[in-house]
TORKOL-4160 file (C-alpha; in steps of 0.2 Angstrom, whole numbers, padded with zeros to 4 digits, m for minus):
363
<pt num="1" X="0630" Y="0692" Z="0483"/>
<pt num="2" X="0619" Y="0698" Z="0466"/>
<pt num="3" X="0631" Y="0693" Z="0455"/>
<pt num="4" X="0634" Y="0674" Z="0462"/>
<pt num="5" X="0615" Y="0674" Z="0465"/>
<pt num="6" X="0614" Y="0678" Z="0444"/>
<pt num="7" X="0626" Y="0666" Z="0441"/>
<pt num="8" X="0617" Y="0652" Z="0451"/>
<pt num="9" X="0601" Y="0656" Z="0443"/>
<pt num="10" X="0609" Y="0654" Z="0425"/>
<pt num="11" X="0617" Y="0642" Z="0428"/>
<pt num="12" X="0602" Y="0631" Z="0436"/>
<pt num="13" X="0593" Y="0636" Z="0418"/>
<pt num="14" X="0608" Y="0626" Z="0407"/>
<pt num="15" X="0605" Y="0612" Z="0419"/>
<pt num="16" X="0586" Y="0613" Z="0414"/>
<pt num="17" X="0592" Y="0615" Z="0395"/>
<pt num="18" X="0605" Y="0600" Z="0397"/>
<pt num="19" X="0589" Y="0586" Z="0402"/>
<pt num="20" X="0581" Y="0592" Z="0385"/>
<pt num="21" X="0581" Y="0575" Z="0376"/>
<pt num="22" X="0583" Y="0588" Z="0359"/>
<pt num="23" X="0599" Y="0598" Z="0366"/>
<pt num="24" X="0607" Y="0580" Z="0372"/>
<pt num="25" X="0603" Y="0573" Z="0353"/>
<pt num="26" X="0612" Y="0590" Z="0347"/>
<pt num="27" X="0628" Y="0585" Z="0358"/>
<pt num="28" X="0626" Y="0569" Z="0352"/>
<pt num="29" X="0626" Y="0572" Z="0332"/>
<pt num="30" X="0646" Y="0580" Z="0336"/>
<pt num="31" X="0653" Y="0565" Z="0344"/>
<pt num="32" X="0665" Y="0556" Z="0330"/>
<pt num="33" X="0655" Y="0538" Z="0334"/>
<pt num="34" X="0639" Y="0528" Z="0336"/>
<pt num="35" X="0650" Y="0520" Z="0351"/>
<pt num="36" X="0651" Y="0537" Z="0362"/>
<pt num="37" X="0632" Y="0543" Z="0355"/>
<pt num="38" X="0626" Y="0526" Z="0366"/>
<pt num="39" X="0638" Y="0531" Z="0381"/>
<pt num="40" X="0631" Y="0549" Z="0382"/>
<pt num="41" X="0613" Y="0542" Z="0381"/>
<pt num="42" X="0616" Y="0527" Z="0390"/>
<pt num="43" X="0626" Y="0536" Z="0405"/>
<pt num="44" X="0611" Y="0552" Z="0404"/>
<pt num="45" X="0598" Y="0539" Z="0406"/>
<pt num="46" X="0605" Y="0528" Z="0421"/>
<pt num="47" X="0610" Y="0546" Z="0431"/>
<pt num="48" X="0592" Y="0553" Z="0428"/>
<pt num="49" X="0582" Y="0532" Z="0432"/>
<pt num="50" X="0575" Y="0537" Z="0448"/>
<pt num="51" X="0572" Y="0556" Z="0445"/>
<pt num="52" X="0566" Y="0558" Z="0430"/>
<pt num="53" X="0558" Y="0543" Z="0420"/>
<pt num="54" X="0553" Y="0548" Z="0405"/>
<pt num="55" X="0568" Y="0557" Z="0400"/>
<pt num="56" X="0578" Y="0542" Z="0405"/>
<pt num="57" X="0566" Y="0531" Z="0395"/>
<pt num="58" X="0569" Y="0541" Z="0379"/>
<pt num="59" X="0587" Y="0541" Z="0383"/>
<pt num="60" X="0588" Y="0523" Z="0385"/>
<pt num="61" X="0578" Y="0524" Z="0367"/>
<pt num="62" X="0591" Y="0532" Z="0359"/>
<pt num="63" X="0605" Y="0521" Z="0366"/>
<pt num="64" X="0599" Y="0507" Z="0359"/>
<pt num="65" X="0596" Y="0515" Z="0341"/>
<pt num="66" X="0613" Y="0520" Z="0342"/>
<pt num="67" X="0618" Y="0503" Z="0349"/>
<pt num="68" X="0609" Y="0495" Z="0335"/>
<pt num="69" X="0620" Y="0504" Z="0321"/>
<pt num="70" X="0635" Y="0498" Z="0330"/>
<pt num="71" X="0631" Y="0482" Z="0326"/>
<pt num="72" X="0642" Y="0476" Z="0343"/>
<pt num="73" X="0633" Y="0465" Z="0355"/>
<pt num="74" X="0641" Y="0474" Z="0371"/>
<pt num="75" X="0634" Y="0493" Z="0367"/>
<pt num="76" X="0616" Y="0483" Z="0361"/>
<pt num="77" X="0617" Y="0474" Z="0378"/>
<pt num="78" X="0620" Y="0488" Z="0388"/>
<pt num="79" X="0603" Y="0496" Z="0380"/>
<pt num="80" X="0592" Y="0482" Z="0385"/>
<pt num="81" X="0600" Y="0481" Z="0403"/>
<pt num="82" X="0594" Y="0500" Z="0405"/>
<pt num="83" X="0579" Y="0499" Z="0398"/>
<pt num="84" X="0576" Y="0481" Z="0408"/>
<pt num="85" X="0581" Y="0491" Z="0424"/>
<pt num="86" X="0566" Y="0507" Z="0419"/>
<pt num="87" X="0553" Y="0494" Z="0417"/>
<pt num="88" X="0558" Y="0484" Z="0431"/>
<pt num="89" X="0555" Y="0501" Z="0442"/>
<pt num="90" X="0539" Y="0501" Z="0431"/>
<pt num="91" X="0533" Y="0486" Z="0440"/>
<pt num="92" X="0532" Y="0476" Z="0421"/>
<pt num="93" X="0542" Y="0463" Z="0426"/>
<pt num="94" X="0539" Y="0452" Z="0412"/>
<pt num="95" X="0543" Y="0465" Z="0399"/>
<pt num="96" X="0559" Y="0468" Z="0414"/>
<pt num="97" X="0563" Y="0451" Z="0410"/>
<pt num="98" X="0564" Y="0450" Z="0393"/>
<pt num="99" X="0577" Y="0463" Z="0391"/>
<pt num="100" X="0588" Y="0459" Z="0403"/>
<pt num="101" X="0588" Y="0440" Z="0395"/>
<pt num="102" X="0594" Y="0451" Z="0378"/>
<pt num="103" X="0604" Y="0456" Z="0388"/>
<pt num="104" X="0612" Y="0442" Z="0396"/>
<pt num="105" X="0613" Y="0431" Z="0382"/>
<pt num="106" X="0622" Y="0447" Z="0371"/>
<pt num="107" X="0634" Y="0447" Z="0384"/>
<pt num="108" X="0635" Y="0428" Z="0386"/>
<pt num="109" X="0637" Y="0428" Z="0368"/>
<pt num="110" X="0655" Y="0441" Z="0370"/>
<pt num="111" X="0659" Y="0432" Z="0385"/>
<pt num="112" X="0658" Y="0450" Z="0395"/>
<pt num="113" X="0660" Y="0442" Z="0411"/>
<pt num="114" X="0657" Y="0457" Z="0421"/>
<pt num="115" X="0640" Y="0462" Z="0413"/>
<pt num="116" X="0634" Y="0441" Z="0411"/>
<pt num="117" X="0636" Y="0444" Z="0433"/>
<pt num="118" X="0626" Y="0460" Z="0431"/>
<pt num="119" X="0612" Y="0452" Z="0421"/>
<pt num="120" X="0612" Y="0439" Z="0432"/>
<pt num="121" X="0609" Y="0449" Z="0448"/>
<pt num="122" X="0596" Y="0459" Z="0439"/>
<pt num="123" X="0587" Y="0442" Z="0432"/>
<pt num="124" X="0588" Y="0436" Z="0451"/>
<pt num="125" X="0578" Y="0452" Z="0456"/>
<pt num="126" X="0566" Y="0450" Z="0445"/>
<pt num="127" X="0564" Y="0431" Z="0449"/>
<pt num="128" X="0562" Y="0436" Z="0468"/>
<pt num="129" X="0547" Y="0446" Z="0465"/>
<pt num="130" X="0539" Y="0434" Z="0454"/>
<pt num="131" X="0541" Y="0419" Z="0467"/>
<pt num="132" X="0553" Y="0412" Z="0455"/>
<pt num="133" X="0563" Y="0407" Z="0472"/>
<pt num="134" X="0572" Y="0392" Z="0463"/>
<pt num="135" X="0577" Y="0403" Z="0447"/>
<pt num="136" X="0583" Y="0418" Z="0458"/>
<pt num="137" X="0595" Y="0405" Z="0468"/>
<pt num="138" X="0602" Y="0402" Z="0454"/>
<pt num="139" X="0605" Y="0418" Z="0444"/>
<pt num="140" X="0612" Y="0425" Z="0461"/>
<pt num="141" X="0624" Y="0409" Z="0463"/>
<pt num="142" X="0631" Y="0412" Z="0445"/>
<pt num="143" X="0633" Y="0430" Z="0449"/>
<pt num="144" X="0641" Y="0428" Z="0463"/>
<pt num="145" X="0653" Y="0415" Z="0457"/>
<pt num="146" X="0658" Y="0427" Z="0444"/>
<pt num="147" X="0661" Y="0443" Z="0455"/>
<pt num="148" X="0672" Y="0430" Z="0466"/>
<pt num="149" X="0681" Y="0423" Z="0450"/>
<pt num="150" X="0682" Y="0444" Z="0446"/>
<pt num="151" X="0687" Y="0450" Z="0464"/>
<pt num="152" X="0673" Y="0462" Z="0465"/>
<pt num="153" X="0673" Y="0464" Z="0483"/>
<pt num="154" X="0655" Y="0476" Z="0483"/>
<pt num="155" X="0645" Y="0465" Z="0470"/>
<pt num="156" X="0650" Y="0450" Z="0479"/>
<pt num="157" X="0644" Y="0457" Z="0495"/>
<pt num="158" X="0628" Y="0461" Z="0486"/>
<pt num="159" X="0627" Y="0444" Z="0478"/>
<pt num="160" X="0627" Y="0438" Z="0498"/>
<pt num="161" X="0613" Y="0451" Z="0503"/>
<pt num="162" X="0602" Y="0445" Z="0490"/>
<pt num="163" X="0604" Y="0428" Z="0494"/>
<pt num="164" X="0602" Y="0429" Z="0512"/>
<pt num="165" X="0585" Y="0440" Z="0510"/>
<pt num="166" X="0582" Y="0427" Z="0500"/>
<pt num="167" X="0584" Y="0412" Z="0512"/>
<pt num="168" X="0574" Y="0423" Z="0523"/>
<pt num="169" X="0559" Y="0423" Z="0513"/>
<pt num="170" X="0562" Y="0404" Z="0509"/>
<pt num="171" X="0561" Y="0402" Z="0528"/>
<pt num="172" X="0578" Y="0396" Z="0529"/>
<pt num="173" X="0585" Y="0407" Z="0542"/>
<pt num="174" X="0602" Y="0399" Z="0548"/>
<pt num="175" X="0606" Y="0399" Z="0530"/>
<pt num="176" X="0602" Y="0418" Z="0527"/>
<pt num="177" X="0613" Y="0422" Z="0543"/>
<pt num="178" X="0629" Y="0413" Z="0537"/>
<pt num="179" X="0628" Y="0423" Z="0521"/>
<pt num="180" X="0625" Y="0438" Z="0530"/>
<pt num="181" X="0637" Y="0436" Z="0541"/>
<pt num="182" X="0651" Y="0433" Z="0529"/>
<pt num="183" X="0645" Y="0450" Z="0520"/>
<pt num="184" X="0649" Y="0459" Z="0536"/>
<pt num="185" X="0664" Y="0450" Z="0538"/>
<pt num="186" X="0670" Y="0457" Z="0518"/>
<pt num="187" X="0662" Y="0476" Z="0523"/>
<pt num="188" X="0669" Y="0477" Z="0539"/>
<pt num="189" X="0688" Y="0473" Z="0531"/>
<pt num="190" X="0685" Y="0487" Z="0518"/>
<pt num="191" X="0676" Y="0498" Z="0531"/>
<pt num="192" X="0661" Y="0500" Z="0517"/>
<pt num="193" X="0649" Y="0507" Z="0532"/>
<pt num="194" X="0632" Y="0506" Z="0522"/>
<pt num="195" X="0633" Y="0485" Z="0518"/>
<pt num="196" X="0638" Y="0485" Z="0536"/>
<pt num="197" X="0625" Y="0492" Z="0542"/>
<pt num="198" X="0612" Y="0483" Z="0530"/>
<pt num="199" X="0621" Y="0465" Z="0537"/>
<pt num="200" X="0617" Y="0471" Z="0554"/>
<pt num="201" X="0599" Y="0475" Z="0552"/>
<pt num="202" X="0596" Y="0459" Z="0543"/>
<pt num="203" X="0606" Y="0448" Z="0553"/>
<pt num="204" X="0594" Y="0456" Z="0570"/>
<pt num="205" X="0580" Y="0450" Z="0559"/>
<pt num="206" X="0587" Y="0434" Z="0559"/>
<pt num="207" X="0590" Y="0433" Z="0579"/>
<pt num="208" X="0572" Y="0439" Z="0581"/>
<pt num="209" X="0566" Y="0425" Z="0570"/>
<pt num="210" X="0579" Y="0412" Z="0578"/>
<pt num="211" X="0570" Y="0419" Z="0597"/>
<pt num="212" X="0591" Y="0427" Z="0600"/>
<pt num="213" X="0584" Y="0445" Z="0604"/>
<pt num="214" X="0598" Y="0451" Z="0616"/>
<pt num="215" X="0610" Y="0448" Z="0597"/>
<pt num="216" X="0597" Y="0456" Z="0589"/>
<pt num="217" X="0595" Y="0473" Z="0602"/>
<pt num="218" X="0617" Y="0471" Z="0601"/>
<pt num="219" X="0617" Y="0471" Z="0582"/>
<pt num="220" X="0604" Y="0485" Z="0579"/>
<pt num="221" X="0612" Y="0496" Z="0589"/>
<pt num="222" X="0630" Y="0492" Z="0582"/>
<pt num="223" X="0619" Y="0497" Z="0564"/>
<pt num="224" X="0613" Y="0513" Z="0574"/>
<pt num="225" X="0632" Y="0517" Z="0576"/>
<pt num="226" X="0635" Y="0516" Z="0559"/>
<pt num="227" X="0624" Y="0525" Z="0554"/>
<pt num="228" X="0627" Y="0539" Z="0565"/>
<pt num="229" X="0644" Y="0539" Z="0555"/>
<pt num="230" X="0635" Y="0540" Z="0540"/>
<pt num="231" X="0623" Y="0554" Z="0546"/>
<pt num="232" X="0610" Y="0544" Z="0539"/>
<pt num="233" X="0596" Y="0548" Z="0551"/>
<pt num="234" X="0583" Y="0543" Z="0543"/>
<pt num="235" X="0587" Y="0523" Z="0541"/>
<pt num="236" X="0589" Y="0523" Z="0561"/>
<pt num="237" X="0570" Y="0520" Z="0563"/>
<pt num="238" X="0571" Y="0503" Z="0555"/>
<pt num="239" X="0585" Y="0498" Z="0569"/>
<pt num="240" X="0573" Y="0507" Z="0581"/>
<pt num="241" X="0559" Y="0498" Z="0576"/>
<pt num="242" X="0567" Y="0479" Z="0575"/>
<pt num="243" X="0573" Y="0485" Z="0594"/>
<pt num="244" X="0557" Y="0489" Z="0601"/>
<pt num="245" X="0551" Y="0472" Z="0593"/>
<pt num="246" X="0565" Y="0463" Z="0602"/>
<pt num="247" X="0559" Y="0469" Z="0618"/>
<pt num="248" X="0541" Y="0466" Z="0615"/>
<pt num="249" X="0548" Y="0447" Z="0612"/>
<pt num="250" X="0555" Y="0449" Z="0628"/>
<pt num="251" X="0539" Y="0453" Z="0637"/>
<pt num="252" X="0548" Y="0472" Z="0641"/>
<pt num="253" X="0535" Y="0484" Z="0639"/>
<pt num="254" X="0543" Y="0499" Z="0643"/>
<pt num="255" X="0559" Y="0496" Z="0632"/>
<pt num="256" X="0550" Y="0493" Z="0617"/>
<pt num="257" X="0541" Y="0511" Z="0619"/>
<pt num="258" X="0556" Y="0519" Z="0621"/>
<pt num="259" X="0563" Y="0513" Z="0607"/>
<pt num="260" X="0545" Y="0515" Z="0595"/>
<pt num="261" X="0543" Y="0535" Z="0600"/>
<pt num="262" X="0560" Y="0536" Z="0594"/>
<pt num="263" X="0556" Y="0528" Z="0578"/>
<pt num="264" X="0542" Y="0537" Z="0577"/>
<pt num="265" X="0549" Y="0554" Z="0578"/>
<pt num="266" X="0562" Y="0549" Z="0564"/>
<pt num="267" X="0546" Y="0542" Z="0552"/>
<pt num="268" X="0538" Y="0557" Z="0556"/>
<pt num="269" X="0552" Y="0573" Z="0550"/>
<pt num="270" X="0558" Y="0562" Z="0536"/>
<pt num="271" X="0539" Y="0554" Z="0531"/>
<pt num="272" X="0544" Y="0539" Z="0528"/>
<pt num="273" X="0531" Y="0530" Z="0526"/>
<pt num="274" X="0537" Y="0512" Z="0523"/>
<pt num="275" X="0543" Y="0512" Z="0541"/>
<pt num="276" X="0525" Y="0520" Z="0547"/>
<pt num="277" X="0519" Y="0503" Z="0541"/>
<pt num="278" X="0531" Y="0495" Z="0550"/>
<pt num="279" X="0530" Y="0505" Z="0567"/>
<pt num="280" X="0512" Y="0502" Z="0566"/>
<pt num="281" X="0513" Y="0484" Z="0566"/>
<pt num="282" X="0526" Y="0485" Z="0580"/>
<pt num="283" X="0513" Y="0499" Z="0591"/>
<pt num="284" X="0499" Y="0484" Z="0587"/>
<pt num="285" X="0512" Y="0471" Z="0595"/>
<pt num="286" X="0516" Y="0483" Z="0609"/>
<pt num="287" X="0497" Y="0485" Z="0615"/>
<pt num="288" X="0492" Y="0468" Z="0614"/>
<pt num="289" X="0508" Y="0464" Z="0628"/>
<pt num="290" X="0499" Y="0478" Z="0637"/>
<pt num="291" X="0481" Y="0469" Z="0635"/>
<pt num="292" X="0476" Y="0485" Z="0626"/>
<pt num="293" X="0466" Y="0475" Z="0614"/>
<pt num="294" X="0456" Y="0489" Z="0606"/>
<pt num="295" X="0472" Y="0499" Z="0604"/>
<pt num="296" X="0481" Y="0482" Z="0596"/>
<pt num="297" X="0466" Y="0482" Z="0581"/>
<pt num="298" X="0466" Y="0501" Z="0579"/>
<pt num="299" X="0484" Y="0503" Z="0574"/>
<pt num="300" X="0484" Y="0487" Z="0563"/>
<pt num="301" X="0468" Y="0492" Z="0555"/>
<pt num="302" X="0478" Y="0508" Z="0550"/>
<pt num="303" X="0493" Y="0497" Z="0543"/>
<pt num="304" X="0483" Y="0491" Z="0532"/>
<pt num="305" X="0473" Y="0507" Z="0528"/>
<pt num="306" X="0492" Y="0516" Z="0525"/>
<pt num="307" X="0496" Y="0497" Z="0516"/>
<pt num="308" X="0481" Y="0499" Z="0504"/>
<pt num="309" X="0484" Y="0517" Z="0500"/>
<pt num="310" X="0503" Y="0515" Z="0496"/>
<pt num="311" X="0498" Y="0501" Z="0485"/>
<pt num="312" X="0487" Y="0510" Z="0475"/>
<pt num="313" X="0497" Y="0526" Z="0474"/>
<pt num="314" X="0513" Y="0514" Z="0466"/>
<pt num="315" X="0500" Y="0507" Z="0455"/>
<pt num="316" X="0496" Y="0523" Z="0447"/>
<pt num="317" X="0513" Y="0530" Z="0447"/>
<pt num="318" X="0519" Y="0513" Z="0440"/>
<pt num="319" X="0505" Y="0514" Z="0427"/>
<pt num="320" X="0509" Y="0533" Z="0421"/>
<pt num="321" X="0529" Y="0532" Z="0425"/>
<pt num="322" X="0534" Y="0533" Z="0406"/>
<pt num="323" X="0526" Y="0534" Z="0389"/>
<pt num="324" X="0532" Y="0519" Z="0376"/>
<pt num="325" X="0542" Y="0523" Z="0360"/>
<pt num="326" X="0551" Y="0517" Z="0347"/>
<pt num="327" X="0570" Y="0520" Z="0348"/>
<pt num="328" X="0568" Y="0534" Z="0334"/>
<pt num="329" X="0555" Y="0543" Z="0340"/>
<pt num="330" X="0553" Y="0556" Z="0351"/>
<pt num="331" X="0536" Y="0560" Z="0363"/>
<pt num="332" X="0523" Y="0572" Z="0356"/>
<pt num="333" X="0528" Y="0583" Z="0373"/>
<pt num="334" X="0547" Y="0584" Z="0367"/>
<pt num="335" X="0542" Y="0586" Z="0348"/>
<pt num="336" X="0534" Y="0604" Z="0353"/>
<pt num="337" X="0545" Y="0619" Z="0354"/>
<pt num="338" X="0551" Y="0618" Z="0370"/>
<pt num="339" X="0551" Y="0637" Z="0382"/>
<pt num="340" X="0570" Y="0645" Z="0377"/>
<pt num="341" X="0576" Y="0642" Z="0395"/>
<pt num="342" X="0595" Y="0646" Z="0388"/>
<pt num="343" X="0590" Y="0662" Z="0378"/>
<pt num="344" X="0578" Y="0667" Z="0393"/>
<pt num="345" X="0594" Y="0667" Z="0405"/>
<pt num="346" X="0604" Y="0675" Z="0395"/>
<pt num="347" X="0593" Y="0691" Z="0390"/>
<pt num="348" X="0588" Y="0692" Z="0409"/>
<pt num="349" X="0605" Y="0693" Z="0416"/>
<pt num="350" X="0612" Y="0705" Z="0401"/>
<pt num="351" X="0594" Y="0717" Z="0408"/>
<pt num="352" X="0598" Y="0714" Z="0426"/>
<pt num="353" X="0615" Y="0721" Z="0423"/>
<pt num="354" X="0611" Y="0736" Z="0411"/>
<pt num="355" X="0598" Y="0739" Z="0428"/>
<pt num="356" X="0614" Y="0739" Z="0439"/>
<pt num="357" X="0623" Y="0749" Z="0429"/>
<pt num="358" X="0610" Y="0765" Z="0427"/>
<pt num="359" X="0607" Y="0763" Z="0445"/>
<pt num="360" X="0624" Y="0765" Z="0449"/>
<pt num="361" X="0626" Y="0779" Z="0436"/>
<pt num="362" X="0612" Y="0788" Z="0444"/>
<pt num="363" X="0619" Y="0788" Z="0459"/>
């Protein structure tokens, strides 16, 4: 076992040399053309979005310095959509905005169909959180037409999701279930389990909303199903919980607890605390069926407490999530010498194995 053990362990320290932004520039300055130098960043920084922003910020950097020498609209384009989609995660949706417009109107410019329906999805996004509701109607329409004129089955799908969550917040619920509805109808033809799982939560939400709770109990546990397919345990406890809200609706007590200490027990071994908001709301619900008033108060006062407290961590790691550069430079923390993890890995496993080797002479 020593030897895998060694080979593991040297080979997690190249994967640890490989996310150095100067190592990456090294592999870069090899490749034949400006073209495959914005691949290799562009590629690097979308894999590494949700794990590692900074790198993928400086990544993203480098794409579109490289994209820029090109002097072609589709590589500049797909810069700008990157760099949109880090400062959209950032929570600056204005700056979010303006690049993915770059974006958009580069693309519109090529006619790059595919990546005008992209742009679009991503501006309906950013539209939707800024109350925009009009503006992100319309960018998911255009994208939706597109992925329909494309036959892109799993964009299209998401065009519809977007649309009915939409519809949802506009209030418009018989709407947001006829789009949800025919998403489930499209996953469940090319048995994509996660979308039909997704419908099926959203469409219980809807039958909650419409007063429909025995469809919404029937479609949240069909989601459950799914999801038990997909070993995706953690998810559950937002089927749980739109459950146990059903059954508070109808005046059943007993149900609903079931349902909300199973939730609970899923929120609590995977900590997810977005659902804890959630189940907290739903307890709050539960007592007040059960005239436990001060219970009722207690757990909502602590939705709001967990509420507040979420909100403020986001705000700080949204304000300290990555460090603006220009395309051609590089951090103060990358410019330094950075520890020899390669070098390091290598002198440690030729030592380990002169140590195995005297050992075993010595025996």
């Amino acid at each position: 076992m020593k030897p895998l053990y060694l080979l593991f362990f040297i080979l997690n320290l190249l994967n640890i040399s490989a996310q150095n932004l100067d190592s990456l520039k090294l592999v870069a300055d090899k490749l034949p053309h400006d073209t495959d130098r914005v691949n290799l960043f562009y590629d690097e920084g979308f894999s590494h979005r949700t794990i590692d922003a900074q790198y993928s910020y400086d990544c993203a950097r480098q794409a579109e310095n490289f994209a820029q020498k090109t002097s072609e609209p589709f590589y500049t384009a797909k810069a700008f959509n990157l760099l949109g989609i880090l400062f959209y995660r950032k929570g600056d949706l204005n700056t979010a905005l303006s690049f993915h417009k770059k974006a958009l109107k580069l693309r519109m410019f090529i006619n790059d169909k595919k990546g005008i329906a992209l742009s679009q999805a991503n501006l309906g996004n950013i539209y939707s959180d800024l109350a925009r509701y009009k503006s992100a109607e319309d960018s998911y329409l255009k994208a939706l037409e597109i992925n329909n004129e494309l036959n892109l089955p799993k964009q299209i799908d998401n065009c519809l999701l977007n649309l009915g969550v939409l519809s949802v917040e506009l209030k418009a619920v018989n709407i947001a279930e006829s789009y949800f509805l025919r998403a489930l109808k499209n996953a469940e033809k090319r048995f994509d389990y996660e979308t039909q799982a997704s419908c099926l939560n959203n469409l219980a939400y809807v039958n909650i909303r419409k007063q429909n709770y025995d469809a919404a109990i029937a479609n949240c546990t069909n989601s459950i199903k799914i999801k038990d397919i997909m070993e995706n345990e953690m998810e559950k406890a937002d089927s749980y919980l739109n459950i146990a809200a059903a059954y508070i609706n109808k005046k059943e007590g007993l149900h609903a607890l079931e349902n909300l200490i199973i939730a609970d027990s899923i929120i609590l071994k995977f900590n997810y605390l977005a659902a804890k908001i959630d189940a907290l709301k739903t307890y709050s619900e539960y007592y007040k069926l059960s005239n436990d008033y001060e219970k009722a108060f207690a757990n909502l006062q602590r939705a709001n407490v967990l509420t507040d407290s979420l909100a403020k961590e986001n705000k700080k790691i949204d304000e300290n999530n990555f460090i603006e550069t220009s395309a051609d430079e590089t951090p103060e923390e990358t410019k330094k010498t950075g520890f020899p993890f390669l070098l390091f890995g290598i002198l440690l496993f030729l030592a380990l194995a002169c140590a195995v080797l005297i050992f075993k002479n010595k025996r």
